[in-house]
mmCIF file of the C-alpha atoms, coordinates in Angstrom:
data_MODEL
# 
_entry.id   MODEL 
# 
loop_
_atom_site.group_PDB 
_atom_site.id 
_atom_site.type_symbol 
_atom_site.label_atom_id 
_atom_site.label_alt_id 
_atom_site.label_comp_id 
_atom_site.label_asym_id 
_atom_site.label_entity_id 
_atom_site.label_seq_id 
_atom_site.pdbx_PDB_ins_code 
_atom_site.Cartn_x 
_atom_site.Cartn_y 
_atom_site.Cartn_z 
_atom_site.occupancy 
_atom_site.B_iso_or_equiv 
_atom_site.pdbx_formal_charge 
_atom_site.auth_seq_id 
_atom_site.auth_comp_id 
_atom_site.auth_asym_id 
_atom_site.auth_atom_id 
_atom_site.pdbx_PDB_model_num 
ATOM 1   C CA . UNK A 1 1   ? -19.327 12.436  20.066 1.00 0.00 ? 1   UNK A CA 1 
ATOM 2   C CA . UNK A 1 2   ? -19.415 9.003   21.775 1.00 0.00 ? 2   UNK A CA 1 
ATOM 3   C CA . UNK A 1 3   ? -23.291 8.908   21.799 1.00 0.00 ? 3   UNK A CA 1 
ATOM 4   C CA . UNK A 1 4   ? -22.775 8.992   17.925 1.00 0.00 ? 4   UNK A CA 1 
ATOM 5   C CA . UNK A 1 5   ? -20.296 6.575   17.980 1.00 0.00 ? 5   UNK A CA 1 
ATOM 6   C CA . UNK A 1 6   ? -22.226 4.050   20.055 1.00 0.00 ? 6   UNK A CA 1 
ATOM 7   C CA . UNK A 1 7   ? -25.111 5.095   17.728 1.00 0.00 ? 7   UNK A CA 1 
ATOM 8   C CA . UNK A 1 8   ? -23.024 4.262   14.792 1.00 0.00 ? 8   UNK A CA 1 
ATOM 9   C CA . UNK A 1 9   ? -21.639 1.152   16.168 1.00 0.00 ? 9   UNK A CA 1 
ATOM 10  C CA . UNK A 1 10  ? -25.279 -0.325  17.340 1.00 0.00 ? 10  UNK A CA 1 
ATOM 11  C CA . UNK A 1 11  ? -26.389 -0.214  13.289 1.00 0.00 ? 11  UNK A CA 1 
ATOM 12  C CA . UNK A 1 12  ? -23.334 -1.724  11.994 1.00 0.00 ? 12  UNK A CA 1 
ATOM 13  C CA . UNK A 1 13  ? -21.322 -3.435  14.930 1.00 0.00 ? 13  UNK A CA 1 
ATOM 14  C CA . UNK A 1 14  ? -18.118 -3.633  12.990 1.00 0.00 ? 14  UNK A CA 1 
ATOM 15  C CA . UNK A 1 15  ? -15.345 -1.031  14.396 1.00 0.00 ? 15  UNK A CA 1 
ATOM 16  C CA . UNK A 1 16  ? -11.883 -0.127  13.602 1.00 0.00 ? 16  UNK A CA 1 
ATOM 17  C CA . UNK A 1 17  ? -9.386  -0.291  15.728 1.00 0.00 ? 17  UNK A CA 1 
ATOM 18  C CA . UNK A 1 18  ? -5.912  1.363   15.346 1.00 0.00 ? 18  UNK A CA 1 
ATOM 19  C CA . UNK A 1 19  ? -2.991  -0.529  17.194 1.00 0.00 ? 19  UNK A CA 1 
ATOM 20  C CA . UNK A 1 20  ? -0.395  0.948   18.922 1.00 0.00 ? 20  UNK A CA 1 
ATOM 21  C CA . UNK A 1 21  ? 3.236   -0.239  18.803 1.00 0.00 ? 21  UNK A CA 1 
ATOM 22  C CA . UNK A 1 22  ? 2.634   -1.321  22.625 1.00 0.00 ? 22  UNK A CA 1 
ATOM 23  C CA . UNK A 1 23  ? 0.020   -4.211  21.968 1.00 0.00 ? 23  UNK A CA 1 
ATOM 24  C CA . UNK A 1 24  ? 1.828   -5.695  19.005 1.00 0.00 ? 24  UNK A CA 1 
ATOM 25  C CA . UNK A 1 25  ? 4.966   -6.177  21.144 1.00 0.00 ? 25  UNK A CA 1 
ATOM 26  C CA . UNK A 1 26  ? 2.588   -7.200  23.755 1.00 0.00 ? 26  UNK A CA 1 
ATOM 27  C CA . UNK A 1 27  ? 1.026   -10.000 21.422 1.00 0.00 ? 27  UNK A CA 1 
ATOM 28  C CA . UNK A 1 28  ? 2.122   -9.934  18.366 1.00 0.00 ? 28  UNK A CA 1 
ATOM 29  C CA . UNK A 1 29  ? -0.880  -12.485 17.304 1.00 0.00 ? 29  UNK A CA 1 
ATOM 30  C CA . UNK A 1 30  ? -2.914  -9.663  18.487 1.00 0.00 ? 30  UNK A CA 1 
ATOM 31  C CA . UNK A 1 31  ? -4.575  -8.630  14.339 1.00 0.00 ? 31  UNK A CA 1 
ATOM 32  C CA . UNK A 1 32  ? -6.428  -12.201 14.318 1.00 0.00 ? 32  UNK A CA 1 
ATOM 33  C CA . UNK A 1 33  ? -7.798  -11.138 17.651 1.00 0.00 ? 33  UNK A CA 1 
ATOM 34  C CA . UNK A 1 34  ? -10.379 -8.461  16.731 1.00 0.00 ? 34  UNK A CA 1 
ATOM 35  C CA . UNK A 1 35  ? -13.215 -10.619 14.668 1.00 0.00 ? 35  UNK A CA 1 
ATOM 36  C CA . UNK A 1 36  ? -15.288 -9.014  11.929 1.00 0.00 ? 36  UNK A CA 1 
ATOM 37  C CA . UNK A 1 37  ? -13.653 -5.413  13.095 1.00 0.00 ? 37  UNK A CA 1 
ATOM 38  C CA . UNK A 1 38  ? -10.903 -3.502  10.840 1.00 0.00 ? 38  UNK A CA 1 
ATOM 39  C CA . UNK A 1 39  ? -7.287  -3.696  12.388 1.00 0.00 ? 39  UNK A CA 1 
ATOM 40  C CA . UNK A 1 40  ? -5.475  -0.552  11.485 1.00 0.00 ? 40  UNK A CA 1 
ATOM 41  C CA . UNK A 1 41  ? -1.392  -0.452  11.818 1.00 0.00 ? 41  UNK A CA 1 
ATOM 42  C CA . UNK A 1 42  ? 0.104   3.092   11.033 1.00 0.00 ? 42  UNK A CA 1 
ATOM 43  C CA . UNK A 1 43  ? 3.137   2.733   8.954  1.00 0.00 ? 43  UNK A CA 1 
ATOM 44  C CA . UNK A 1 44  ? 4.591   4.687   11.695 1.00 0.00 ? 44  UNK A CA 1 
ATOM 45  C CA . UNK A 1 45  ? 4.187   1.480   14.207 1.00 0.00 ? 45  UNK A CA 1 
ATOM 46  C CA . UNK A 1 46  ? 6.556   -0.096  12.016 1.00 0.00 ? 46  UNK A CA 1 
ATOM 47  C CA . UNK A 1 47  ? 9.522   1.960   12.758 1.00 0.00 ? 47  UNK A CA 1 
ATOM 48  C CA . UNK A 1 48  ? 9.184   1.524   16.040 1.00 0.00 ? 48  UNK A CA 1 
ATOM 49  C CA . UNK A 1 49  ? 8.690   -1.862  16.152 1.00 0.00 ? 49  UNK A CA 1 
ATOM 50  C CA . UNK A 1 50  ? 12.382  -1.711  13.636 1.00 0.00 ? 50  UNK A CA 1 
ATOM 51  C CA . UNK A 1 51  ? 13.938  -0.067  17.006 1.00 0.00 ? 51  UNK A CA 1 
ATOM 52  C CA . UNK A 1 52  ? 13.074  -3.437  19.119 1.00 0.00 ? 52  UNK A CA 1 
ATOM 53  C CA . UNK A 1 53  ? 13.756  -5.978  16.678 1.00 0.00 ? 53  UNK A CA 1 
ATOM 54  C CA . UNK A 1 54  ? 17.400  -6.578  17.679 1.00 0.00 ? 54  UNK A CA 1 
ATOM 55  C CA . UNK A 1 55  ? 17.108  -6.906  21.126 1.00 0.00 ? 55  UNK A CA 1 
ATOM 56  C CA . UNK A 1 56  ? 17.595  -10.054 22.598 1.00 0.00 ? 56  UNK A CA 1 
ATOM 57  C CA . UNK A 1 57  ? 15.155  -9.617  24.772 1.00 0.00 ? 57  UNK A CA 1 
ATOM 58  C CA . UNK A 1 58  ? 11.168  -11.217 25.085 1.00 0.00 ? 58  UNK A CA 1 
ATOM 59  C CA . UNK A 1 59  ? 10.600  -7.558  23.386 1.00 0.00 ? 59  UNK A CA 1 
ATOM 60  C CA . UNK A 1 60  ? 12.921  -8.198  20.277 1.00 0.00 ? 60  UNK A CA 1 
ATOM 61  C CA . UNK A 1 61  ? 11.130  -11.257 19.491 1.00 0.00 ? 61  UNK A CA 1 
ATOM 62  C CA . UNK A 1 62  ? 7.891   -9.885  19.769 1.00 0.00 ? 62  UNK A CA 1 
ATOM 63  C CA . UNK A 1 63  ? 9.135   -7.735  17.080 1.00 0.00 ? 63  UNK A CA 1 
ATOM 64  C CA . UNK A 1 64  ? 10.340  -10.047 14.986 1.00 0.00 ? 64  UNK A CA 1 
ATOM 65  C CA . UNK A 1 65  ? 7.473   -12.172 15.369 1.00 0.00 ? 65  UNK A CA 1 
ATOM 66  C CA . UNK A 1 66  ? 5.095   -9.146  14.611 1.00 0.00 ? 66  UNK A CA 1 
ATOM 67  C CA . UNK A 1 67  ? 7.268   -8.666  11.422 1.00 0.00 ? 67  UNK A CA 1 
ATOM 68  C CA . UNK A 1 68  ? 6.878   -12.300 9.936  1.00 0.00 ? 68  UNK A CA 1 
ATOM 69  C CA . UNK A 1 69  ? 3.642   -12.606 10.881 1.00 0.00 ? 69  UNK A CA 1 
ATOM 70  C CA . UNK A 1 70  ? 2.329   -9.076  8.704  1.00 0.00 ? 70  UNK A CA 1 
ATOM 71  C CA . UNK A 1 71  ? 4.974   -10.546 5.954  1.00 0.00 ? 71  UNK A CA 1 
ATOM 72  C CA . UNK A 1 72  ? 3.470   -13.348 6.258  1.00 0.00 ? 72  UNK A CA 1 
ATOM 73  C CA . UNK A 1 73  ? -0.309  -11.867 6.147  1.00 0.00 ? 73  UNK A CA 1 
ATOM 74  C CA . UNK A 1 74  ? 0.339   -8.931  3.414  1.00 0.00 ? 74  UNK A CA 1 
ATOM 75  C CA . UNK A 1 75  ? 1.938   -11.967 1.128  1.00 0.00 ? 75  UNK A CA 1 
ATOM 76  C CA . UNK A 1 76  ? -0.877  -14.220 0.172  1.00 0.00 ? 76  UNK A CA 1 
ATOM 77  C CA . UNK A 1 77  ? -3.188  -10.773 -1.377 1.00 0.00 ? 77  UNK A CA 1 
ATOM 78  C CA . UNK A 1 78  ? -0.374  -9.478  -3.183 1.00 0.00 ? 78  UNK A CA 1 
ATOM 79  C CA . UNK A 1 79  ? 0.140   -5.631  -2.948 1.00 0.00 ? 79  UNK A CA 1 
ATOM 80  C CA . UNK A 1 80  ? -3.194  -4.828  -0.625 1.00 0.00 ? 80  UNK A CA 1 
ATOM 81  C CA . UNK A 1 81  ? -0.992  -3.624  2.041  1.00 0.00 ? 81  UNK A CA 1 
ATOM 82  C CA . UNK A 1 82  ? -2.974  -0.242  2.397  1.00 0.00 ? 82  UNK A CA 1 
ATOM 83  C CA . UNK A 1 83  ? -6.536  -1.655  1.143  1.00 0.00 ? 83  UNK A CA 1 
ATOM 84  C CA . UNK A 1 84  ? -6.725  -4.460  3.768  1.00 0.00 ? 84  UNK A CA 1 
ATOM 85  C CA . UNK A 1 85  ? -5.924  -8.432  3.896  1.00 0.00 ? 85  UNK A CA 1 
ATOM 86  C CA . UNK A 1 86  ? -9.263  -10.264 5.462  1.00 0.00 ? 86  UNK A CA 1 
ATOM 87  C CA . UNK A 1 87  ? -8.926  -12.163 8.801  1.00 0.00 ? 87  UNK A CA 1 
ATOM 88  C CA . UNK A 1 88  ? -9.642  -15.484 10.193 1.00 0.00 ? 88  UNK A CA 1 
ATOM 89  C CA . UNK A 1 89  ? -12.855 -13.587 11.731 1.00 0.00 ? 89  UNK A CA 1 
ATOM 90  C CA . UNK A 1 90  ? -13.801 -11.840 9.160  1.00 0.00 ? 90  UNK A CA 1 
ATOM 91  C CA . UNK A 1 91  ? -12.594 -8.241  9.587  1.00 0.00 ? 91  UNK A CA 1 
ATOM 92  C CA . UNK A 1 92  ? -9.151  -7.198  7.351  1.00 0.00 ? 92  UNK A CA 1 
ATOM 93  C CA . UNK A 1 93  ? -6.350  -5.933  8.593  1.00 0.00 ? 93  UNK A CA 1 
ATOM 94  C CA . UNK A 1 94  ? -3.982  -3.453  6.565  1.00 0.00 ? 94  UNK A CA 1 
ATOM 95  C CA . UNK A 1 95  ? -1.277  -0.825  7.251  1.00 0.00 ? 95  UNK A CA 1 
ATOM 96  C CA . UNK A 1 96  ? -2.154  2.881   6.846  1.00 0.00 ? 96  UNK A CA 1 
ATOM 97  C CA . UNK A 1 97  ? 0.264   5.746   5.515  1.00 0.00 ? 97  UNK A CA 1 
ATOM 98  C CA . UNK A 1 98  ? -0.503  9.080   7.368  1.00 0.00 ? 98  UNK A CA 1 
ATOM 99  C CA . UNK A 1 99  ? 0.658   12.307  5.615  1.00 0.00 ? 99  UNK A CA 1 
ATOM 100 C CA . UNK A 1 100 ? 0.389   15.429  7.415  1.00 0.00 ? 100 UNK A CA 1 
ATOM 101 C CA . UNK A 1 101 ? 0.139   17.326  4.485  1.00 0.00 ? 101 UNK A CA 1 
ATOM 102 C CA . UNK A 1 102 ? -2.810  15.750  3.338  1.00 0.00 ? 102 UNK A CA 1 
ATOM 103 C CA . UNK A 1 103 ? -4.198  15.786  6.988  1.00 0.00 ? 103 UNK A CA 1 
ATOM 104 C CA . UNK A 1 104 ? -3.599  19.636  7.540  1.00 0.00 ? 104 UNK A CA 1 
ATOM 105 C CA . UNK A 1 105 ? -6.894  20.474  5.263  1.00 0.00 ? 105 UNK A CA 1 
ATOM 106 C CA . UNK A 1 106 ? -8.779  18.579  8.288  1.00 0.00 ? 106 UNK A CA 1 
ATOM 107 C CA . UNK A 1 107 ? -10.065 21.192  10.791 1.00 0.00 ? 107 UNK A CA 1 
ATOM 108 C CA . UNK A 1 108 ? -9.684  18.525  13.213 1.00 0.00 ? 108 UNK A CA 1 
ATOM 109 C CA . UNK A 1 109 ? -5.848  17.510  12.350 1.00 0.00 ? 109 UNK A CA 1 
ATOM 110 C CA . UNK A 1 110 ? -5.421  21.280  12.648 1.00 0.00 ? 110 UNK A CA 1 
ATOM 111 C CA . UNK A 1 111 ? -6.505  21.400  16.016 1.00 0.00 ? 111 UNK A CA 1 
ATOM 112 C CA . UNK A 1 112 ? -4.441  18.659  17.482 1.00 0.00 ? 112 UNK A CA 1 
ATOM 113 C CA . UNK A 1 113 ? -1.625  19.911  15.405 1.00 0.00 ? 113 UNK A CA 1 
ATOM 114 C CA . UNK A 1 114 ? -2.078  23.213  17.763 1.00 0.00 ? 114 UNK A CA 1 
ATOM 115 C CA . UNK A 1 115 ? -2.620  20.508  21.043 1.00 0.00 ? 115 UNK A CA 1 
ATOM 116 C CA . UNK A 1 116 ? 0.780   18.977  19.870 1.00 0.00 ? 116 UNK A CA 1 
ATOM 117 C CA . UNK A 1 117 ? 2.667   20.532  17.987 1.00 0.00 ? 117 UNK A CA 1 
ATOM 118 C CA . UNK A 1 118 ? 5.557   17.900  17.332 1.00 0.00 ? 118 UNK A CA 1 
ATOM 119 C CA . UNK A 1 119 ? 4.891   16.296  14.985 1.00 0.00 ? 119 UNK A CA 1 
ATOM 120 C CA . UNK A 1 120 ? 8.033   14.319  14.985 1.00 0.00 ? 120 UNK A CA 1 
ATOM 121 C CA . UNK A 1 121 ? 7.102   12.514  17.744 1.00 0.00 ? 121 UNK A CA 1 
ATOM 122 C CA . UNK A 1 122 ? 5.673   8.891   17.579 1.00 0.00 ? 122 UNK A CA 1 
ATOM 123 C CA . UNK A 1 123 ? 2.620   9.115   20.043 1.00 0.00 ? 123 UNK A CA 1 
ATOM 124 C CA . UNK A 1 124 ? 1.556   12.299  18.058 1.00 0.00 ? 124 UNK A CA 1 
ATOM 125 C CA . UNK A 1 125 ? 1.805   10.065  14.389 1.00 0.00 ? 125 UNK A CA 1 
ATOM 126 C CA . UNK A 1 126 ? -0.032  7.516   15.405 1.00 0.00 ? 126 UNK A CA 1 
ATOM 127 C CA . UNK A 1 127 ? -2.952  9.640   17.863 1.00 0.00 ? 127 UNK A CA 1 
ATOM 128 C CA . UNK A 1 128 ? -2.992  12.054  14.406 1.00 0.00 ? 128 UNK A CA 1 
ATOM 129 C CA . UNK A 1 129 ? -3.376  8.815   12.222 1.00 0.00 ? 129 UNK A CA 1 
ATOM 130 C CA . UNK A 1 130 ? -6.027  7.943   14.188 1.00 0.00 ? 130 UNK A CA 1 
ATOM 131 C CA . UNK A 1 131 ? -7.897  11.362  13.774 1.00 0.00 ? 131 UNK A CA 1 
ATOM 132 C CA . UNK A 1 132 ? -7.191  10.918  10.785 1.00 0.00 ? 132 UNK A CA 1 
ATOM 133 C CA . UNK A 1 133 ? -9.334  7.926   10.185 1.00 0.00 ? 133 UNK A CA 1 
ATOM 134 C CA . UNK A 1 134 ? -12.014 8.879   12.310 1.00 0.00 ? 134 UNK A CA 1 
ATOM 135 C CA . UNK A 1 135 ? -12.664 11.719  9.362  1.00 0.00 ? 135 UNK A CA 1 
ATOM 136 C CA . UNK A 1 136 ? -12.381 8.959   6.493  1.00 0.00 ? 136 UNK A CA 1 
ATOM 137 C CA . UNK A 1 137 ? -14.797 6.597   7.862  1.00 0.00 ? 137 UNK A CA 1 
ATOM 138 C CA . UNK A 1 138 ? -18.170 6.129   9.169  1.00 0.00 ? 138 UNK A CA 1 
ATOM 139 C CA . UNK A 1 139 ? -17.628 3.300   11.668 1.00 0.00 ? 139 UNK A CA 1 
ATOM 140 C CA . UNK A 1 140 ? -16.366 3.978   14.817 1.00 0.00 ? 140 UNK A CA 1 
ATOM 141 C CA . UNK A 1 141 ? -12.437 4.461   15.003 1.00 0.00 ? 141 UNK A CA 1 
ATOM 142 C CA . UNK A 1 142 ? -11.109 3.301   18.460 1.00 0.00 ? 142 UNK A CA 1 
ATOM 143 C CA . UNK A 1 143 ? -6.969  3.870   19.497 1.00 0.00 ? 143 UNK A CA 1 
ATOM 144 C CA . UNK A 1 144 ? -5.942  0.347   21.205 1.00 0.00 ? 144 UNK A CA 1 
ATOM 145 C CA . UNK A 1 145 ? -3.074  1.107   23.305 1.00 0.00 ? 145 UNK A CA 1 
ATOM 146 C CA . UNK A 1 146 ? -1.199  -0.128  27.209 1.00 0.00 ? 146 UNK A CA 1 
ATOM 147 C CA . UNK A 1 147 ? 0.111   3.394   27.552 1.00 0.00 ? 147 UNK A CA 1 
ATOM 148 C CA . UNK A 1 148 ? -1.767  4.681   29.887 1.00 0.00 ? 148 UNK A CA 1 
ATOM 149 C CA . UNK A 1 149 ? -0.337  8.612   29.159 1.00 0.00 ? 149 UNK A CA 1 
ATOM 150 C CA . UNK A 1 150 ? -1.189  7.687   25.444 1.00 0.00 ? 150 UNK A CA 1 
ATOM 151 C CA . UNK A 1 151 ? -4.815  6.629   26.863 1.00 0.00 ? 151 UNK A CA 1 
ATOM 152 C CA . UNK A 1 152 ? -4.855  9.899   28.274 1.00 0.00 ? 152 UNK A CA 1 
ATOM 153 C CA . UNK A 1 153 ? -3.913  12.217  25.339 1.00 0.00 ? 153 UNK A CA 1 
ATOM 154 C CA . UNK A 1 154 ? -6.203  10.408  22.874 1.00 0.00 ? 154 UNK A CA 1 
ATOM 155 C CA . UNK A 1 155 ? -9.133  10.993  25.628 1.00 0.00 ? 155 UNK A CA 1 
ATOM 156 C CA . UNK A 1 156 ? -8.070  14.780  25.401 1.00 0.00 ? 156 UNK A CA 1 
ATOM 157 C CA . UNK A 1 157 ? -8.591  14.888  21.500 1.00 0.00 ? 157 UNK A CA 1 
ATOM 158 C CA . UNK A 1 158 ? -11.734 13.102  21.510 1.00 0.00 ? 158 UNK A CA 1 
ATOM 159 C CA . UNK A 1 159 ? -10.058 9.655   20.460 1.00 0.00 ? 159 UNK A CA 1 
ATOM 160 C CA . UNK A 1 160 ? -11.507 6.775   21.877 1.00 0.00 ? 160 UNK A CA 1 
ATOM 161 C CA . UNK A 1 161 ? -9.569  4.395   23.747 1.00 0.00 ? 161 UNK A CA 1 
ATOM 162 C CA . UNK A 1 162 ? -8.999  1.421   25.314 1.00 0.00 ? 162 UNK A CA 1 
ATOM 163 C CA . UNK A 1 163 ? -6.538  -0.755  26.737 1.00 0.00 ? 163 UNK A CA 1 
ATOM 164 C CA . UNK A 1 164 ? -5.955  -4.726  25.092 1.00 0.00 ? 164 UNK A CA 1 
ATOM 165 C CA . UNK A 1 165 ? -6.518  -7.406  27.264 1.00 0.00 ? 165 UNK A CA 1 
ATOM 166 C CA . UNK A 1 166 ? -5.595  -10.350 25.325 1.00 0.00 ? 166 UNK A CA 1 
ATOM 167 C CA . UNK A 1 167 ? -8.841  -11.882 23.724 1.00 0.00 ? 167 UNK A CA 1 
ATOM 168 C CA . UNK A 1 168 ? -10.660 -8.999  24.957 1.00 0.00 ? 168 UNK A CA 1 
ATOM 169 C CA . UNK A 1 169 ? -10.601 -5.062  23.829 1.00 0.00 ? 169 UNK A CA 1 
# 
């Protein structure tokens, strides 16, 4: 499946990339970083972000920075949360909701669902939200995460994956 990725990706260029919760505490500038490529944050990366965000810690204001800045973003276009806000480069950027029960109809959903069955758990929200979109789109849906065991599982699902280095993915 990468060959048609790449294939994809060589007539069009532009990808989307889903963020974990790990780079936006990372850099929480990170969604201006990505150019004329879609930046996709699962709602779920928000609750986890709302575990940091009182911690006085470098972490905690990450969070909080991460916060103002998507309050800040989602504000100016009004209520195109889930359609997308446009970026300094050119891409958009915009939260998306992931609901199992509409996911279960995919036959590949149901196979990870049988790979990991909590569904519960974070990782397995945002991994699934990411199969997810790699069924609703054409472009090529990459998983941008520093967890290296969340590297791993999204390789073992056929997500692709890669780690964020500041200005470069």
């Amino acid at each position: 499946s990468s060959a048609s990725a790449s294939k994809k990706s060589a007539s069009t260029g532009v990808r989307t990339f889903v963020l974990d919760t790990n780079v936006l505490l990372h850099d929480p500038a990170c969604v201006e970083r990505f150019a004329e490529h879609h930046v996709c944050i699962p709602v779920d990366v928000l609750s986890e972000l709302d575990r940091f965000k009182n911690e006085m810690t470098e972490r905690g204001a990450n969070a909080r920075e991460v916060h103002r800045s998507l309050m800040k973003l989602f504000s100016t276009e009004g209520d195109s949360v889930t359609t997308g806000v446009p970026t300094v480069g050119g891409g958009t950027v915009r939260m998306v909701i992931y609901d199992p029960e509409q996911a279960a109809k995919l036959e590949s959903l149901k196979q990870f669902m049988r790979i990991f069955p909590e569904p519960g758990k974070m990782d397995h929200r945002i991994l699934a939200c990411t199969l997810w979109l790699q069924a609703k789109t054409n472009e090529p849906v990459v998983l941008v995460s520093k967890d290296l065991n969340m590297q791993l599982k999204a390789r073992a699902v056929g997500i692709d994956c890669e780690d964020y280095l500041h200005d470069k993915v």
